[in-house]
C-alpha positions as CSV (number, residue, x, y, z in Angstrom):
1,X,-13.8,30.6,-4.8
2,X,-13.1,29.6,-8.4
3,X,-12.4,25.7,-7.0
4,X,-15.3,26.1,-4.3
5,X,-17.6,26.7,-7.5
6,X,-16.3,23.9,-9.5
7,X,-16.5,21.6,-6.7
8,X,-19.9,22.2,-5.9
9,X,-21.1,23.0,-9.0
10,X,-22.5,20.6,-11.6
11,X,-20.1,18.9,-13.8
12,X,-20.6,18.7,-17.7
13,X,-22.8,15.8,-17.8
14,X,-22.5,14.8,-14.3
15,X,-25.1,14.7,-11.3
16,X,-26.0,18.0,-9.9
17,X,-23.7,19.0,-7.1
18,X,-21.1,16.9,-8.4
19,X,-18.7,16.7,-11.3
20,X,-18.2,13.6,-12.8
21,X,-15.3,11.8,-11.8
22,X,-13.3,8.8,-12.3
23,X,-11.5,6.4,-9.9
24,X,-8.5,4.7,-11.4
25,X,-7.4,1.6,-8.5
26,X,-4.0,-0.2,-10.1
27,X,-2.0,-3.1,-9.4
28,X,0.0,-4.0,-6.4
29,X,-0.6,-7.2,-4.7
30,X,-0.3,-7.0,-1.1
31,X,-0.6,-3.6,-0.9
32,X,-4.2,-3.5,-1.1
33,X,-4.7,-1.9,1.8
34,X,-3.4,1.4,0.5
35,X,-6.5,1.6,-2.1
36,X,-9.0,0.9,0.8
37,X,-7.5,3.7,2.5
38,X,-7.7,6.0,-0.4
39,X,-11.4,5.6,-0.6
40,X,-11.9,6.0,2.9
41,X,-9.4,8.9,2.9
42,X,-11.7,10.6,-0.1
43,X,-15.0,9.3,1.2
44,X,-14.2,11.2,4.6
45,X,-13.3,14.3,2.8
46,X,-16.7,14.5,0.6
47,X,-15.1,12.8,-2.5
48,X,-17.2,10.0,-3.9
49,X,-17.2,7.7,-7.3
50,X,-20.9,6.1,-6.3
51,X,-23.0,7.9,-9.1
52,X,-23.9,6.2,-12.3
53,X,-21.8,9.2,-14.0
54,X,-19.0,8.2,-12.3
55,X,-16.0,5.5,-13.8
56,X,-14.3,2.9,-12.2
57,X,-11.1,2.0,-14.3
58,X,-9.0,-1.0,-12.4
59,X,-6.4,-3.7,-12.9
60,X,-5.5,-6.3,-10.9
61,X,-5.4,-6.3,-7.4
62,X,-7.2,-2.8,-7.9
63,X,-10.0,-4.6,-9.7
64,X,-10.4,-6.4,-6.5
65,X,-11.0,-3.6,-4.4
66,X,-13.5,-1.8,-7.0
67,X,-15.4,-4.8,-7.6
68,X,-15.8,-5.8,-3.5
69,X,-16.7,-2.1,-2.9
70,X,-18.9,-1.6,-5.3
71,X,-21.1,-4.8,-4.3
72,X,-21.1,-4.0,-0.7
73,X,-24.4,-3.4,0.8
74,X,-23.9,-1.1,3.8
75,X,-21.1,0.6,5.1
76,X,-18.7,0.0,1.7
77,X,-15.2,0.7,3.4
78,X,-15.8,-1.6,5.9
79,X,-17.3,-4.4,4.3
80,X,-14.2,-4.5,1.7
81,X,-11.8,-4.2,4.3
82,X,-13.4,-7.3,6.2
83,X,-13.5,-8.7,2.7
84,X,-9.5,-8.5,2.3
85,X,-8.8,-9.2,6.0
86,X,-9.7,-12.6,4.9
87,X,-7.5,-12.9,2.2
88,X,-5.1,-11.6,4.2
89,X,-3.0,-14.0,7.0
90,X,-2.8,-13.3,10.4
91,X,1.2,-11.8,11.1
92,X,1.9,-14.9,13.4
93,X,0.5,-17.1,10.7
94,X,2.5,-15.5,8.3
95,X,5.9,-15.5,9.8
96,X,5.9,-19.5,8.9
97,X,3.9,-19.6,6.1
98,X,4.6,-16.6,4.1
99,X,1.4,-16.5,1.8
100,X,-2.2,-15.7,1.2
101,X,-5.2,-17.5,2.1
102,X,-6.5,-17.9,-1.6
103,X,-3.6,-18.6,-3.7
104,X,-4.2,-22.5,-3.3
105,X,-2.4,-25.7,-4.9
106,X,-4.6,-27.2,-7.4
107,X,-3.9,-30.3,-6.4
108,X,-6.4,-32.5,-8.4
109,X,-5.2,-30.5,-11.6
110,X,-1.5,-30.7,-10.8
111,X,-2.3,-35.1,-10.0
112,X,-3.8,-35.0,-13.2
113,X,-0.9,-33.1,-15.5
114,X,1.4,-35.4,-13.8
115,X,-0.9,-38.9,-14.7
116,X,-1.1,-37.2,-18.7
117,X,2.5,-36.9,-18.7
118,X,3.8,-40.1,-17.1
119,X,1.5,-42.0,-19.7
120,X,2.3,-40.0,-22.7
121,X,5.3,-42.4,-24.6
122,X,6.7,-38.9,-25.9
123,X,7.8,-37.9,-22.0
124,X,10.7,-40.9,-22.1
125,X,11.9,-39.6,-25.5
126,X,14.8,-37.9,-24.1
127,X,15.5,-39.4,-20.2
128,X,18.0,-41.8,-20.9
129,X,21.2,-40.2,-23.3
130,X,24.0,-42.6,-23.0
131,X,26.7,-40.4,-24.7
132,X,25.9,-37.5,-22.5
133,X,26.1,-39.6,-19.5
134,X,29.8,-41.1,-21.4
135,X,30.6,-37.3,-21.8
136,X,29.7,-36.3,-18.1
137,X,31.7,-39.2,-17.1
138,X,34.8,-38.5,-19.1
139,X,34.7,-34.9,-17.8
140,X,34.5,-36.0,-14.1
141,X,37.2,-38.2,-14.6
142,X,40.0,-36.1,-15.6
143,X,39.0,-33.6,-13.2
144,X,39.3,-35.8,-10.5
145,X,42.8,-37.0,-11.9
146,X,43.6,-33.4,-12.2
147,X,42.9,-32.4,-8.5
148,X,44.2,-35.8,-7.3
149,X,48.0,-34.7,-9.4
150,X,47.5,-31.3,-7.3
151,X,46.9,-32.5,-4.1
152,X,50.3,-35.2,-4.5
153,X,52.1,-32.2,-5.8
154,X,51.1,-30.0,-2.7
155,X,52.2,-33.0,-0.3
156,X,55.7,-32.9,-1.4
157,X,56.4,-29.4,-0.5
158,X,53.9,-28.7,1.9
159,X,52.2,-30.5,5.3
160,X,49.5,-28.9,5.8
161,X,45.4,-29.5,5.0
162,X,44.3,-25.8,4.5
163,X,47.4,-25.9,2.1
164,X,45.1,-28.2,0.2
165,X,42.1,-26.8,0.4
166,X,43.2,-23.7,-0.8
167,X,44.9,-25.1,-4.1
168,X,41.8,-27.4,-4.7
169,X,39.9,-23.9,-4.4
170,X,41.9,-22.1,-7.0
171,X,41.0,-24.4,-9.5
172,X,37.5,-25.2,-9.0
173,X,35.4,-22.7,-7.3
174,X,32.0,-23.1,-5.9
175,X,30.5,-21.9,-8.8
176,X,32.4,-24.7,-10.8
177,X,31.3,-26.7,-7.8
178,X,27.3,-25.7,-8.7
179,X,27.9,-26.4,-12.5
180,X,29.4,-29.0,-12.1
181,X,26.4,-30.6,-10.4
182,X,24.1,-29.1,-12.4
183,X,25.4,-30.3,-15.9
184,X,27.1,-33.3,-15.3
185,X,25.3,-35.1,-12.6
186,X,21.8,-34.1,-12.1
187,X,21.4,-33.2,-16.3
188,X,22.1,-36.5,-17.1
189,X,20.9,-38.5,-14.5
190,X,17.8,-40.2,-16.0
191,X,15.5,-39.9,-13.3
192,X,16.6,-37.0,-12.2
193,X,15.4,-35.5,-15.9
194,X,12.0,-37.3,-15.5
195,X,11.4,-35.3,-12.2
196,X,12.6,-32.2,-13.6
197,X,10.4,-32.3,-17.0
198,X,7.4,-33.7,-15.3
199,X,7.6,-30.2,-13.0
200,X,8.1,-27.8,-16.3
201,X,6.8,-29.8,-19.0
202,X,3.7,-30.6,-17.3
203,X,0.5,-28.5,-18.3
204,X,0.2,-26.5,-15.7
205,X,0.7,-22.8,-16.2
206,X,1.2,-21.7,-12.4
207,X,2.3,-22.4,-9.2
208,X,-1.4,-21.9,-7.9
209,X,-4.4,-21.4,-9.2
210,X,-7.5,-19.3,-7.9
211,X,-10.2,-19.2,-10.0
212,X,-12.6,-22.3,-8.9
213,X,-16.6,-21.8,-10.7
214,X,-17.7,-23.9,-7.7
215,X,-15.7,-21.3,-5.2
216,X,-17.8,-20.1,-2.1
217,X,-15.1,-17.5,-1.9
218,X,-16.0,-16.6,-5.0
219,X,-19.7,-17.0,-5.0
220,X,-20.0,-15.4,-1.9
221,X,-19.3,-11.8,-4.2
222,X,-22.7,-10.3,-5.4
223,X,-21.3,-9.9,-9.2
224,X,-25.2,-9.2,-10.1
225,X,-25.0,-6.4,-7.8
226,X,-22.8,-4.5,-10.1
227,X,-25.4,-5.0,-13.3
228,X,-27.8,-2.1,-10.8
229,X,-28.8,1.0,-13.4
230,X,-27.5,3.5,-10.8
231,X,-24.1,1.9,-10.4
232,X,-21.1,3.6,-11.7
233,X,-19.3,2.0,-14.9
234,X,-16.8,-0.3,-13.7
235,X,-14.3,-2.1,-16.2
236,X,-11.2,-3.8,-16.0
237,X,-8.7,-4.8,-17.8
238,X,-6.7,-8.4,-18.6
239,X,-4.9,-9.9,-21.4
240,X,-5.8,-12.4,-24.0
241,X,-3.2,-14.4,-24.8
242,X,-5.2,-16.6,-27.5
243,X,-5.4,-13.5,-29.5
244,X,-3.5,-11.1,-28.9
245,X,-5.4,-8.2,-27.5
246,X,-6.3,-6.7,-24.5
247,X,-10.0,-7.0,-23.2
248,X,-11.7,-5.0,-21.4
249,X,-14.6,-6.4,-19.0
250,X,-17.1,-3.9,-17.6
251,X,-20.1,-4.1,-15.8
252,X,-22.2,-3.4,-18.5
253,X,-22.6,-2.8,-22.4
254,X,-20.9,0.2,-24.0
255,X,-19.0,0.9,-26.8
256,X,-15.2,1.5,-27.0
257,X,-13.0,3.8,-29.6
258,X,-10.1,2.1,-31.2
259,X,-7.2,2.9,-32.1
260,X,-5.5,1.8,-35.4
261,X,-1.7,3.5,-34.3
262,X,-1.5,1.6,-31.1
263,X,1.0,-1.3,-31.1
264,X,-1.6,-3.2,-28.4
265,X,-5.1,-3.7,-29.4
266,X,-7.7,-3.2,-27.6
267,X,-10.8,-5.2,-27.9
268,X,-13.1,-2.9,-26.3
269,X,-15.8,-3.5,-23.2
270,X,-17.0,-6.8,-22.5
271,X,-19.9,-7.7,-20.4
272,X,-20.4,-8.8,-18.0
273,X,-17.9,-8.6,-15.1
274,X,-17.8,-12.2,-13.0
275,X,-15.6,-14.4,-10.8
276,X,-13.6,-16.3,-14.0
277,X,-12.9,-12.4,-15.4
278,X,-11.6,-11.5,-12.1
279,X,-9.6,-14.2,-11.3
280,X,-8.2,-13.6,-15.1
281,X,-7.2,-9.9,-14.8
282,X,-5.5,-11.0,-11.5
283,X,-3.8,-13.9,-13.1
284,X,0.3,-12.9,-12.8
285,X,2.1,-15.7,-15.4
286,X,3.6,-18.6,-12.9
287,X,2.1,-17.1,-9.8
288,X,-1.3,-18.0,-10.8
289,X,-2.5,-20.0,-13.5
290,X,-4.1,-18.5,-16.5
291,X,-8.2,-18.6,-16.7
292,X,-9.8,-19.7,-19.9
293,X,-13.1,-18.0,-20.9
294,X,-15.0,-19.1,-23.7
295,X,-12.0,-21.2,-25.1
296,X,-9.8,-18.0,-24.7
297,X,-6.9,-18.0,-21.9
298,X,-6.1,-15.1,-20.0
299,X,-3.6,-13.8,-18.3
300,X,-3.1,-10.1,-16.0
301,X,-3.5,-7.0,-18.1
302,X,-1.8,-4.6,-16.0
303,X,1.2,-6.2,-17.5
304,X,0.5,-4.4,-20.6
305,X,-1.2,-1.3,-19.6
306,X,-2.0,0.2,-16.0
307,X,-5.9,1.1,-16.0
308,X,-6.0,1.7,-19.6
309,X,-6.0,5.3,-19.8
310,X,-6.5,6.3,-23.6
311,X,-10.0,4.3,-23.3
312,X,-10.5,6.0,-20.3
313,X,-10.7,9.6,-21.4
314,X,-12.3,8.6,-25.5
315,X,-14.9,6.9,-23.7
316,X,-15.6,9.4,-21.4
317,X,-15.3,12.6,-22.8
318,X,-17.2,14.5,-20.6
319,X,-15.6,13.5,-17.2
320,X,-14.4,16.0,-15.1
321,X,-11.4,14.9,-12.6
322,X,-9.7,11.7,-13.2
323,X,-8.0,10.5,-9.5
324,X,-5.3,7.8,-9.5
325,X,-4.2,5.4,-7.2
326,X,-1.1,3.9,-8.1
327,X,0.3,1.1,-5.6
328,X,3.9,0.8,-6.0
329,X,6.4,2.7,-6.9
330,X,10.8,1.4,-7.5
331,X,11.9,3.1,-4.4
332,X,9.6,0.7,-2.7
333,X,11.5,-2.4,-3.3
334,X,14.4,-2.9,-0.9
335,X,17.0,-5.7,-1.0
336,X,15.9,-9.1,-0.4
337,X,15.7,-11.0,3.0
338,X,14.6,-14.3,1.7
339,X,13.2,-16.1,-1.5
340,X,9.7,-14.4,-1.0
341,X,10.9,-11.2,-1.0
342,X,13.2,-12.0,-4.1
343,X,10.0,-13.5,-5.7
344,X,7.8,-10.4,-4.7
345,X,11.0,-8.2,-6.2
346,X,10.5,-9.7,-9.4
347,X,6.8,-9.2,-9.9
348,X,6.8,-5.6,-8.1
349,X,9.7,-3.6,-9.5
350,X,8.5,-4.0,-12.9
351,X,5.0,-3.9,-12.4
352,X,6.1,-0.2,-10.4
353,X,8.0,0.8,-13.7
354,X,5.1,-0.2,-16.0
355,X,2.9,1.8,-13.8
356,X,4.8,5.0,-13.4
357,X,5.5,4.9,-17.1
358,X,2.0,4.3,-17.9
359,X,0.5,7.6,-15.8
360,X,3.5,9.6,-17.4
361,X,2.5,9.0,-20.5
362,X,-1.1,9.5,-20.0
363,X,0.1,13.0,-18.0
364,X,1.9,14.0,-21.6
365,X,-1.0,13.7,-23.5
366,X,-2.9,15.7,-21.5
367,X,-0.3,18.3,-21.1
368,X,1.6,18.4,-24.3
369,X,-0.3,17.1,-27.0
370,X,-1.8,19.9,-28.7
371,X,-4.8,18.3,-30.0
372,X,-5.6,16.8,-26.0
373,X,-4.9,20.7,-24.4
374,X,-7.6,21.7,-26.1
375,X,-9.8,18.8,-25.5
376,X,-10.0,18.4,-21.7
377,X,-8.6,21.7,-21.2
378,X,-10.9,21.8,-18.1
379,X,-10.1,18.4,-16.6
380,X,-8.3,17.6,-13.4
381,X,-6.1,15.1,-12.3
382,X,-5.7,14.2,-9.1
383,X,-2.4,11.4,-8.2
384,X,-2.6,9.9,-5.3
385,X,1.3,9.7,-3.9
386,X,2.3,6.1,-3.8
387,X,3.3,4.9,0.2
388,X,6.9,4.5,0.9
389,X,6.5,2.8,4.3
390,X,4.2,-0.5,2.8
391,X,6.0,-3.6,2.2
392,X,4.5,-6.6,-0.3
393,X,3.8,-9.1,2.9
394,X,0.3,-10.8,3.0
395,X,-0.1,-10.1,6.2
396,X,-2.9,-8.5,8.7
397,X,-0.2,-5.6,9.9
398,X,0.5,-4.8,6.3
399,X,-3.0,-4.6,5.5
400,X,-3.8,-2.5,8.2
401,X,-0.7,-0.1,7.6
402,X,-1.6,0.2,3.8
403,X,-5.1,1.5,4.7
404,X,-3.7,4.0,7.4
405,X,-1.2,5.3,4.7
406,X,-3.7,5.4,2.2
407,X,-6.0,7.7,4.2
408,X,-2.8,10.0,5.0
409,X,-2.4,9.9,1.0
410,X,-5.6,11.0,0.3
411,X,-5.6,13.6,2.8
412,X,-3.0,15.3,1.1
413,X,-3.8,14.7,-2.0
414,X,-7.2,16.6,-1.1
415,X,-5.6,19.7,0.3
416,X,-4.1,20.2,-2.7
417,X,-6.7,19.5,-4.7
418,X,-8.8,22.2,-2.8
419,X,-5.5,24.8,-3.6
420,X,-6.7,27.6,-6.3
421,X,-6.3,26.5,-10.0
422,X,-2.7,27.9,-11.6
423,X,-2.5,28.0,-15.5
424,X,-4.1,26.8,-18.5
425,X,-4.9,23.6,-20.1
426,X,-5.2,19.9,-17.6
427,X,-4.6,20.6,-13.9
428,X,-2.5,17.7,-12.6
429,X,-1.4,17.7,-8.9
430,X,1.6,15.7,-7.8
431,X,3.3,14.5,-4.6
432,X,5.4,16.9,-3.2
433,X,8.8,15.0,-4.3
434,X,10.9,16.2,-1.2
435,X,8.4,14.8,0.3
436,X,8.8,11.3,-0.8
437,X,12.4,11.5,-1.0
438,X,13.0,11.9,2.6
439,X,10.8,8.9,3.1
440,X,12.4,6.5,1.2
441,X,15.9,7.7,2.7
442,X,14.7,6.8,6.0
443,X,13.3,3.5,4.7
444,X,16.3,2.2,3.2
445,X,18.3,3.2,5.9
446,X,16.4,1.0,8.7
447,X,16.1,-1.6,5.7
448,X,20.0,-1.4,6.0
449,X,20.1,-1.6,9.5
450,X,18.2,-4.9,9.7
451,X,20.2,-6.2,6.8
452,X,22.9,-5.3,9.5
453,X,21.5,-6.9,12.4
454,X,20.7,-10.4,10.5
455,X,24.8,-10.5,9.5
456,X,26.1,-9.3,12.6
């Protein structure tokens, strides 16, 4: 009865009939579709984040999904879920051409990068370095003297090829092989070092690039709709490389504590949230290219902090429940099949570290801290268990299984959120561990299995 009360009743400062509450959607990429289910999952069971009490704190791909779902104009769930179906491939699509429909080539800017640097005298500086191509030289020489003494030598005594073979391995492996190639035949070849500086030296700071002011993908999002007085604040976060400090954009004006201790600064709440602050908070360093705003380039911020929790409760010191919805988790990332799952290991299993460190630390506070017991000695917090079964594949399947896990997430997270209140101080409910335990056994066994099938 005591939850039924708390529920129902009226939070501190928040509507009547609801307490106020805030949403906090992190980073994941391609798994997306497990914060659309989440919402769906909450919105079914009565739980909402629509009031203009209510705070949206995102990052990345999470940012996505707050922003498209908070400018929808009908049925919210759906409308964001068409939204990402398009960035999204089609799984026969996908199977060839492994990526997402918005991650383009900027091809004028990469034709013009490569015109500045083929005119620009200093590129030609270093092509053409005689006594390292002498040294190379030299060094393939004697090796080739050396193996041609070991292959007479093995002649004499023996008459046989895989004889040969084997004593030519012994003393240059493969590896020796690769190096070989690498330092004394492409590193010196002249323009073979043109090539290869004109693709890194080049200024182009990604591999694709997304943010376009003349987008209709991007234009077609109703950014003004966010500015509405009975939205709910919405912020996110991303990181300014120019100086140094993490910004955070919201949806409208508002002032933000600092703090002197922390070793990141944070410059507070800028306003307003648009397409070039979206595409910035999004922007994963060599994936996509950085976005400049106002002379200042910026780069992802959940790479430095998840949803920016210490802002979240200062700010907001009269919130209620704080749910999170974290995307990824280690035990998510299985051994690699190809190059896009090695290049989605990389930017995964440390983004699922930084985020599970992040919440910890934020749970500590809460918990420990004597000064923060005190303080939100009434407020709940609510995680949302992290999906075992979704993969980081841009595809509609994926998609569709992240928002049907999501749901399932948020279903249990609900039930247990409806279970009586136990002890003093922050109430934080958890995934039941055994729980996710037994998933992720099962998953890495038929991820072993398949590793199996492709080697057999």
């Amino acid at each position: 009865m005591a939850k039924k009360r708390r529920v129902e009743g009226k939070g501190e400062n928040g509507a009547k009939g609801q307490p106020k509450r805030a949403i906090c959607l992190a980073g994941g990429g391609p798994a997306a579709g497990l914060h659309i289910g989440v919402l769906k999952g909450l919105r079914d069971a009565g739980i909402t984040f629509d009031t203009k009490n209510d705070v949206w704190a995102l990052s990345c791909i999470g940012a996505w999904v707050g922003v498209i779902y908070n400018q929808a104009e009908k049925d919210r769930i759906q409308e964001t879920t068409n939204f990402f179906r398009d960035v999204f491939r089609e799984d026969k699509s996908f199977d060839s051409f492994p990526l997402n429909t918005i991650f383009t080539p900027d091809w004028a800017g990469n034709a013009d990068a490569m015109w500045e640097f083929l005119i620009d005298p200093k590129s030609y500086k270093s092509i053409f370095l005689p006594k390292e191509i002498m040294k190379s030289f030299m060094y393939t020489a004697s090796a080739l003297r050396r193996m041609s003494l070991i292959r007479r030598s093995r002649r004499r005594h023996y008459n046989g090829d895989f004889d040969e073979i084997a004593e030519f391995g012994k003393d240059f492996s493969e590896g020796d092989f690769n190096r070989w190639t690498l330092n004394h035949v492409l590193a010196v070849h002249p323009v073979v070092r043109l090539l290869t500086a004109l693709i890194y030296k080049s200024k182009i700071t990604g591999r694709s690039r997304l943010y376009y002011p003349d987008s209709s993908f991007l234009n077609n999002i109703n950014f003004d709709k966010l500015r509405d007085d009975e939205k709910p604040f919405i912020y996110h976060n991303a990181w300014n490389l120019t100086h140094q400090k993490l910004v955070l954009f919201a949806n409208r004006p508002k002032r933000a504590a600092a703090f002197p201790d922390e070793a990141v600064t944070v410059e507070g709440y800028r306003s307003p949230i648009n397409a070039a602050s979206l595409c910035a908070c999004s922007a994963l360093p060599f994936i996509e290219q950085t976005v400049t705003i106002d002379r200042e380039v910026y780069c992802e911020g959940a790479l430095v902090d998840t949803v920016n929790f210490r802002n979240l409760l200062e700010d907001n010191p009269d919130l209620d429940e704080i749910w999170v919805s974290r995307l990824i988790d280690a035990n998510q990332i299985l051994p690699p099949r190809d190059l896009y799952d090695a290049e989605a290991n990389l930017c995964e299993l440390f983004a699922a570290t930084v985020g599970k460190d992040d919440v910890k630390l934020f749970e500590y506070h809460l918990t420990c801290d004597e000064e923060h017991r005190g303080k939100w000695k009434n407020l709940t917090v609510v995680e949302i268990p992290v999906s075992c079964d979704i993969n980081f594949d841009w595809s509609h399947s994926n998609l569709e299984r992240g928002i049907k896990n999501g749901v399932e997430a948020a279903t249990r997270a609900v039930h247990r959120y409806h279970q009586p209140r136990r002890g003093p101080g922050p109430w934080i409910l958890k995934e039941h561990e055994e729980f996710r335990e037994a998933r992720t056994r099962q998953r890495l066994k038929m991820a072993q299995e398949r590793c199996d099938l492709r080697t057999s």
